[in-house]
N, CA, C and O of each residue as an XYZ file, in Angstrom:
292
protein
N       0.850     -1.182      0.000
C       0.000      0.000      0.000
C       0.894      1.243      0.000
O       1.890      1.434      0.698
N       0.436      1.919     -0.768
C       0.996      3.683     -0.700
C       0.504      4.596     -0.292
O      -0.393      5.144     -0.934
N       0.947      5.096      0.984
C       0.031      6.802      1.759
C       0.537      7.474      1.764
O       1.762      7.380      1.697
N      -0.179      8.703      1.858
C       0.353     10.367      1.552
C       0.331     10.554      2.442
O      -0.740     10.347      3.013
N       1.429     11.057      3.198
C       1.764     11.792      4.291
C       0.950     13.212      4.571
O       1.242     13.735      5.646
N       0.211     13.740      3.959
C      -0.312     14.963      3.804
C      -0.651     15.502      4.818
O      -0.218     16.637      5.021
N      -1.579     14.849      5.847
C      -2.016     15.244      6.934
C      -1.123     15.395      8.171
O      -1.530     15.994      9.167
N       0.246     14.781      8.091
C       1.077     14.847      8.901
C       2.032     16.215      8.613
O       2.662     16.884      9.432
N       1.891     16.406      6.951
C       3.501     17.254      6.654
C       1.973     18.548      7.132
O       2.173     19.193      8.162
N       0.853     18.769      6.507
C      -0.001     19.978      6.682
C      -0.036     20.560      8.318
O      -0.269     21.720      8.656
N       0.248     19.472      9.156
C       0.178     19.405     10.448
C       1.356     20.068     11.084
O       1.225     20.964     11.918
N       2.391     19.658     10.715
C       3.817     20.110     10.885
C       3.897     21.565     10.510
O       4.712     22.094     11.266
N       3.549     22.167      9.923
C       3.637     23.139      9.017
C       2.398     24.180      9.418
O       2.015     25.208      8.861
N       2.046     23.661     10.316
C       1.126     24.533     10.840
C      -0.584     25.339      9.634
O      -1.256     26.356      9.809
N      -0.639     24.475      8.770
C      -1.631     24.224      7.934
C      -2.853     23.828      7.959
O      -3.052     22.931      8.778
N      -3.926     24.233      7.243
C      -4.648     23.748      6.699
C      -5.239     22.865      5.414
O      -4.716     23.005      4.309
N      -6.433     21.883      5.625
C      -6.484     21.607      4.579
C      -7.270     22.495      3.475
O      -7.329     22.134      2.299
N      -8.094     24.136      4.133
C      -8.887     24.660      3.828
C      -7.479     25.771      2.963
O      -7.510     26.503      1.974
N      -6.627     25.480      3.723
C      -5.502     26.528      3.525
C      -4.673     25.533      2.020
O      -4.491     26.046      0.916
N      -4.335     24.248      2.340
C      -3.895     23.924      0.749
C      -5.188     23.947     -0.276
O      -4.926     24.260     -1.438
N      -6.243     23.715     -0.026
C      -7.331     24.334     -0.807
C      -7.052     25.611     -1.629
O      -7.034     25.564     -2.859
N      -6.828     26.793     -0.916
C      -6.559     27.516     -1.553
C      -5.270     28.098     -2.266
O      -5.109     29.094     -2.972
N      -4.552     27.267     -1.892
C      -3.023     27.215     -2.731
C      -2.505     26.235     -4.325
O      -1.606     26.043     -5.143
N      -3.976     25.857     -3.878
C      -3.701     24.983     -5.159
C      -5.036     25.279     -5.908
O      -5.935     25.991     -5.460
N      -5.044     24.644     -7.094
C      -6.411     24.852     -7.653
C      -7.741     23.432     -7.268
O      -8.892     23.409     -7.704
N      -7.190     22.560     -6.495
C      -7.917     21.464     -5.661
C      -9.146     22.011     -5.178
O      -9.116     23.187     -4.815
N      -9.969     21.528     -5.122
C     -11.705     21.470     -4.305
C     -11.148     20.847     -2.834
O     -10.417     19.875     -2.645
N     -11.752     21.749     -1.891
C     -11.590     20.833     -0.723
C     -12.049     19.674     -0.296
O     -11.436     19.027      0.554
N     -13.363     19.203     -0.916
C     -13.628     17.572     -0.986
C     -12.521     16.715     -1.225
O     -12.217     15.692     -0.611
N     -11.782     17.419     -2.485
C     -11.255     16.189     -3.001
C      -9.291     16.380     -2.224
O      -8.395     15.561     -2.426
N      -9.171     17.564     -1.455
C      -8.379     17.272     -0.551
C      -8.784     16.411      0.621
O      -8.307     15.303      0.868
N      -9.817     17.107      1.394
C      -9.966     15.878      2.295
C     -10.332     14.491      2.237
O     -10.486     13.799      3.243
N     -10.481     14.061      0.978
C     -10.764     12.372      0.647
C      -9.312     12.365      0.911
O      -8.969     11.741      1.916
N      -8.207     13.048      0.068
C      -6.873     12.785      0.069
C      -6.236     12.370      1.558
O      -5.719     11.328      1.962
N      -6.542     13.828      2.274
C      -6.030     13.337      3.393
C      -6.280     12.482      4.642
O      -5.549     12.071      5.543
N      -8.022     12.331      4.265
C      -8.168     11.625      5.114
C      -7.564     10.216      4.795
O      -7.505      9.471      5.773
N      -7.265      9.888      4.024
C      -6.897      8.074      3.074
C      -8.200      7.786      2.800
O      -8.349      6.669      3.296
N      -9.366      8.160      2.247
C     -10.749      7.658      1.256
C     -10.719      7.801     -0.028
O     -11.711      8.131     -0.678
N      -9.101      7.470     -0.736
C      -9.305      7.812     -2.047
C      -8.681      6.489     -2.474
O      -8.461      5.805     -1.474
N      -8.276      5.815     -3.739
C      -7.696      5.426     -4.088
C      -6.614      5.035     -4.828
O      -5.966      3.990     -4.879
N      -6.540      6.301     -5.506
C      -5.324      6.482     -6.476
C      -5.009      8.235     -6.145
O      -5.686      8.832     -5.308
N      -4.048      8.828     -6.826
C      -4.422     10.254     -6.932
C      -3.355     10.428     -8.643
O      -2.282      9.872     -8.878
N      -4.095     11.317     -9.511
C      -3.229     12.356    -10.647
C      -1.961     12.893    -10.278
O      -1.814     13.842     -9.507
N      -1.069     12.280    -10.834
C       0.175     13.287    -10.754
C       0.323     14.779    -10.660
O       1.160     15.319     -9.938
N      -0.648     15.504    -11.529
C      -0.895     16.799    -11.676
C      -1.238     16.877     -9.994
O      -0.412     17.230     -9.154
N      -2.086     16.629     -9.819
C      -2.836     16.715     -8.255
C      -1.658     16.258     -7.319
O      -1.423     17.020     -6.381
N      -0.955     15.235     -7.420
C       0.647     15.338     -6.285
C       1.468     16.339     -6.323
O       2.252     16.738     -5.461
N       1.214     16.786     -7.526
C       2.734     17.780     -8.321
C       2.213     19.306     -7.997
O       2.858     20.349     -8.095
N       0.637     19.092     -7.516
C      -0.026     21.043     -6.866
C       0.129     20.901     -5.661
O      -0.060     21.956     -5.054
N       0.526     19.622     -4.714
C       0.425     19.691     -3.369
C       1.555     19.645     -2.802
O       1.850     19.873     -1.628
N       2.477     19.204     -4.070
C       4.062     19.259     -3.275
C       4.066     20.459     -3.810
O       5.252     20.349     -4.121
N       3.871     21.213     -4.087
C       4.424     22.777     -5.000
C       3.810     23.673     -3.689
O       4.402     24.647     -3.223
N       2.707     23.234     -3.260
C       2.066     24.297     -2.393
C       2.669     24.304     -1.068
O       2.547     25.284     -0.334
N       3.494     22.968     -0.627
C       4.050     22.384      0.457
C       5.758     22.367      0.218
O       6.830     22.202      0.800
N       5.392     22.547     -0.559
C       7.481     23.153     -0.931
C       8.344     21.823     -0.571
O       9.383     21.792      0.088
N       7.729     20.851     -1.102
C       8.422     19.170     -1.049
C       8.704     18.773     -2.147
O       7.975     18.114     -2.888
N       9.950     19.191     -2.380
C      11.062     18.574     -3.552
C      11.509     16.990     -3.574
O      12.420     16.620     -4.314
N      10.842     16.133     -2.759
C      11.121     14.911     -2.735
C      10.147     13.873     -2.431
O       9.666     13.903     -1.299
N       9.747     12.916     -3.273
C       8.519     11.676     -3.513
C       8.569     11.597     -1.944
O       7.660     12.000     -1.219
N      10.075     10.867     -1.381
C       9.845     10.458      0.002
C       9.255     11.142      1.136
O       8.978     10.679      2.243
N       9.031     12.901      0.461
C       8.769     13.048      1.848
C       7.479     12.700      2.071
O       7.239     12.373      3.233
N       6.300     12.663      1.066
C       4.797     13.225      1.374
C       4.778     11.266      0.408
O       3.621     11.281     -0.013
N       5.078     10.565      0.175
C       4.306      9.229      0.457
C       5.340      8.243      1.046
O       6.502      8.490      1.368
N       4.632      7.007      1.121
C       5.160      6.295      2.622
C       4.465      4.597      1.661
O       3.366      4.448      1.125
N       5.533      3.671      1.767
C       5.293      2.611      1.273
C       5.050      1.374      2.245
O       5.955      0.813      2.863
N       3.723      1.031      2.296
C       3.729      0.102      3.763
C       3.531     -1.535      2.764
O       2.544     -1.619      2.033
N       4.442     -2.618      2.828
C       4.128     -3.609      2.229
C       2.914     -4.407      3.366
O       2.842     -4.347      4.593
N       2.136     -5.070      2.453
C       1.051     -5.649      2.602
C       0.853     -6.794      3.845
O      -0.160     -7.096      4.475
N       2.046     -7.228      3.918
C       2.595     -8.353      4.858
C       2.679     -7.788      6.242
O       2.802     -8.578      7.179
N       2.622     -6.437      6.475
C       2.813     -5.621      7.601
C       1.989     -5.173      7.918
O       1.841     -4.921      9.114
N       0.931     -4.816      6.858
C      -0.428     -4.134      7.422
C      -1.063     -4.543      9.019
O      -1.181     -5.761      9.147
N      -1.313     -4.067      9.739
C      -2.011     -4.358     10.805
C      -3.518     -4.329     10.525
O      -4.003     -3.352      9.953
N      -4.251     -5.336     10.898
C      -5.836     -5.545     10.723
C      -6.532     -5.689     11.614
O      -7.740     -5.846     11.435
């Protein structure tokens, strides 16, 4: 599985999600599906407005690779 750190780096950073809403051209629905994890895939374009708005020059920082074998259930 692959998660976006979003809600952690927005957190850090003293952010909103109402606040990357308006830094990007995103709907806030479809940020908070993001951050809450209720989505299933996301557009590159749509990673590439949220690291731009979050000033994250690097994949690793804002997703997180959990293999399947580890998941807790």
């Amino acid at each position: 599985m692959i998660r976006l750190k979003v809600k952690e780096i927005i957190k850090s950073k003293n952010k909103s999600i109402y606040w990357l809403s308006n830094e990007t051209s995103l709907a806030y629905p479809t940020l908070h599906s993001l951050v809450n994890e209720k989505t299933s895939g996301i557009q590159f374009n749509t990673l590439e407005e949220i690291m731009n708005a979050l000033d994250i020059k690097d994949f690793n920082e804002i997703l997180e690779f959990i293999p399947e074998d580890s998941k807790e259930e």
